[in-house]
C-alpha positions as CSV (number, residue, x, y, z in Angstrom):
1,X,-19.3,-63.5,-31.6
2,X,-18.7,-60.3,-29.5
3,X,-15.3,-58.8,-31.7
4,X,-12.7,-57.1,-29.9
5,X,-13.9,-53.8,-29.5
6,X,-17.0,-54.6,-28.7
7,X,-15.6,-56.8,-25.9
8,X,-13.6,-53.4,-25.3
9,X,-17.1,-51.3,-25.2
10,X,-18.4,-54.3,-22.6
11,X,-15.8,-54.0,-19.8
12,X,-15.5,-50.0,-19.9
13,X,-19.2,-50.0,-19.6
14,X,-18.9,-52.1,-16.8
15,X,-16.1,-51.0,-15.1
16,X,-17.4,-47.3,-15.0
17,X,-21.1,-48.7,-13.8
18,X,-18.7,-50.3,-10.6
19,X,-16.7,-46.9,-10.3
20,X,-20.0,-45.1,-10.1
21,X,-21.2,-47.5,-7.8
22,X,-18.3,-47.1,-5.4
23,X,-18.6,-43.4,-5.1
24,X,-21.7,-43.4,-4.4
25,X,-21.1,-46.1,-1.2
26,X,-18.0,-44.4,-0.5
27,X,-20.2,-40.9,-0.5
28,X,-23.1,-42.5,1.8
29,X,-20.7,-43.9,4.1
30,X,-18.4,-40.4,4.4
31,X,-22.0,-38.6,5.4
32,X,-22.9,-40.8,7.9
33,X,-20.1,-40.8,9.9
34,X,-21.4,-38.8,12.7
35,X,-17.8,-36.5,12.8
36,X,-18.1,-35.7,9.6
37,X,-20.1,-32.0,10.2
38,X,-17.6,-31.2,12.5
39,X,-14.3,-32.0,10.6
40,X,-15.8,-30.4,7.5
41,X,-16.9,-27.1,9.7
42,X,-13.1,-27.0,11.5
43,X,-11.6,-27.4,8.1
44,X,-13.7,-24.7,6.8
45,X,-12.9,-21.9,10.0
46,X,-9.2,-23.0,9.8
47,X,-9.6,-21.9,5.6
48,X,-10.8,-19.0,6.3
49,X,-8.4,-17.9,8.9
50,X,-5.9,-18.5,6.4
51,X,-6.7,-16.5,3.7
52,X,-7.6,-13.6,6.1
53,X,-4.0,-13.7,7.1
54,X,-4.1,-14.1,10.9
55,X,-2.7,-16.4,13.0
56,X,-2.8,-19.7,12.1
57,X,-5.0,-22.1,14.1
58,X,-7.0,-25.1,13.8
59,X,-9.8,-23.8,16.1
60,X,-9.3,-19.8,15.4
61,X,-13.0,-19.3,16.4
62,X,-14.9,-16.0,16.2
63,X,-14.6,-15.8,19.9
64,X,-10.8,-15.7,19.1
65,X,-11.0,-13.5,16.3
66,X,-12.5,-10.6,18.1
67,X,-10.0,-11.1,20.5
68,X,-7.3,-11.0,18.4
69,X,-9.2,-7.9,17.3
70,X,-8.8,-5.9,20.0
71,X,-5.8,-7.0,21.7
72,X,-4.4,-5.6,18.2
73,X,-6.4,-2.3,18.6
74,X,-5.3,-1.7,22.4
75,X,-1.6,-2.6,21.4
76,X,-1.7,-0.6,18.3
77,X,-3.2,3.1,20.5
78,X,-1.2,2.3,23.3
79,X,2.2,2.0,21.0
80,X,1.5,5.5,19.3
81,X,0.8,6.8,22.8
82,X,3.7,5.7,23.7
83,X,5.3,7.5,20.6
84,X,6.1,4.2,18.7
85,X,4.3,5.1,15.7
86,X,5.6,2.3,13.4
87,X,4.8,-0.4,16.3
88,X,1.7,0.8,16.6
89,X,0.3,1.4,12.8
90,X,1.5,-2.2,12.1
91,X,-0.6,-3.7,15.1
92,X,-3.6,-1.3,13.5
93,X,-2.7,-3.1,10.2
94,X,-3.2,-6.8,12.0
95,X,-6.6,-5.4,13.4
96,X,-7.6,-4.6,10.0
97,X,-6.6,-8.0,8.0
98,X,-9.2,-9.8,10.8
99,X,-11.9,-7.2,10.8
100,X,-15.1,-8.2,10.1
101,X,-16.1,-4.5,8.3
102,X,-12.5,-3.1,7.5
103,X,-14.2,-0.6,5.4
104,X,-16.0,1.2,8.4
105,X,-12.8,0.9,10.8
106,X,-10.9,2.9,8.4
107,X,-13.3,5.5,9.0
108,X,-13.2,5.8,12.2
109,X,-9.3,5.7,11.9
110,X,-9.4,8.5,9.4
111,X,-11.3,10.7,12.0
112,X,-9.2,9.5,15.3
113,X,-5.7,9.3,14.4
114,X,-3.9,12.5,13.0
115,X,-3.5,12.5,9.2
116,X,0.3,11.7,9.1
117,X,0.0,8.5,11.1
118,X,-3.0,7.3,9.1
119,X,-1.4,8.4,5.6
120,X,1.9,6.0,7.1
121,X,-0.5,3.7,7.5
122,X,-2.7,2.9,4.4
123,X,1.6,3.6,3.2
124,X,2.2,0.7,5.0
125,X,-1.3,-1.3,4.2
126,X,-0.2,-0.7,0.0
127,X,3.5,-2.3,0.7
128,X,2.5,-4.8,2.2
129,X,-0.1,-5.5,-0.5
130,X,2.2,-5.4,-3.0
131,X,4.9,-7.4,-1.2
132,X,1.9,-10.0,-0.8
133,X,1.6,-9.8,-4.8
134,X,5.3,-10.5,-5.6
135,X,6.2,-12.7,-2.9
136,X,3.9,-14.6,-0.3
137,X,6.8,-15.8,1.6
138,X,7.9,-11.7,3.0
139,X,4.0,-11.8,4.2
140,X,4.5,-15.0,6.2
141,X,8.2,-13.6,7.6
142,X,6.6,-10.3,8.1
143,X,3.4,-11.8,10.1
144,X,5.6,-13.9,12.0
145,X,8.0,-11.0,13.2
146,X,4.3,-9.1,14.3
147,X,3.3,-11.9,16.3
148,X,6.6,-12.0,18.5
């Protein structure tokens, strides 16, 4: 006669066998659903978008992105044309967070913009960094406000 635990033993066995067996219908069924590539690629593009800090968007494609790009750029020169420095450096800042090499934009904004406007802005690109550290919620405000 099977004791207690050994009864015990018996059904976890057989109860994990039947979870196992579930995931692995579950997992078969989930990849061939025919929308599954897609969802799982938008989810991934809207994740990414996210942490790069731009607008929001479900579909924020790279065709968007670039656009984004240099709407900011055009904005941001035509604002310190204009003689709104601030305006400007911050729309240089949101051209930045989306840029695809940041490192290699900065040069070339180091050798086009005079030196105070691009010290006010890597000023600016440190506060906001460190606002970012202490408390996500000024970036989202702050991102938001930049938008409109």
């Amino acid at each position: 006669m099977i004791g207690v635990r050994g009864a015990f033993q018996v059904l976890a066995a057989v109860s994990g066998m039947l979870f196992m067996a579930y995931c692995v219908y579950f997992d078969k069924k989930r990849r061939s659903d025919p929308e599954f590539k897609r969802k799982l690629h938008e989810r991934r593009n809207q994740n990414t978008c996210q942490s790069l800090g731009s607008p929001s968007s479900a579909t924020f494609s790279e065709k968007d992105s670039e656009m984004y790009f240099m709407t900011q750029i055009h904005k941001g020169d035509g604002l310190i044309s204009n003689g709104d420095i601030e305006g400007g450096v911050d729309h240089l800042i949101n051209a930045l967070l989306v840029c695809s090499q940041p490192g290699k934009l900065l040069q070339v904004l180091q050798n086009t913009l005079p030196v105070e406007i691009f010290t006010m802005m890597l000023v600016k690109m440190h506060a906001y960094e460190s606002a970012e550290r202490s408390s996500p919620s000024i970036m989202e405000v702050e991102s938001v406000n930049a938008l409109e």
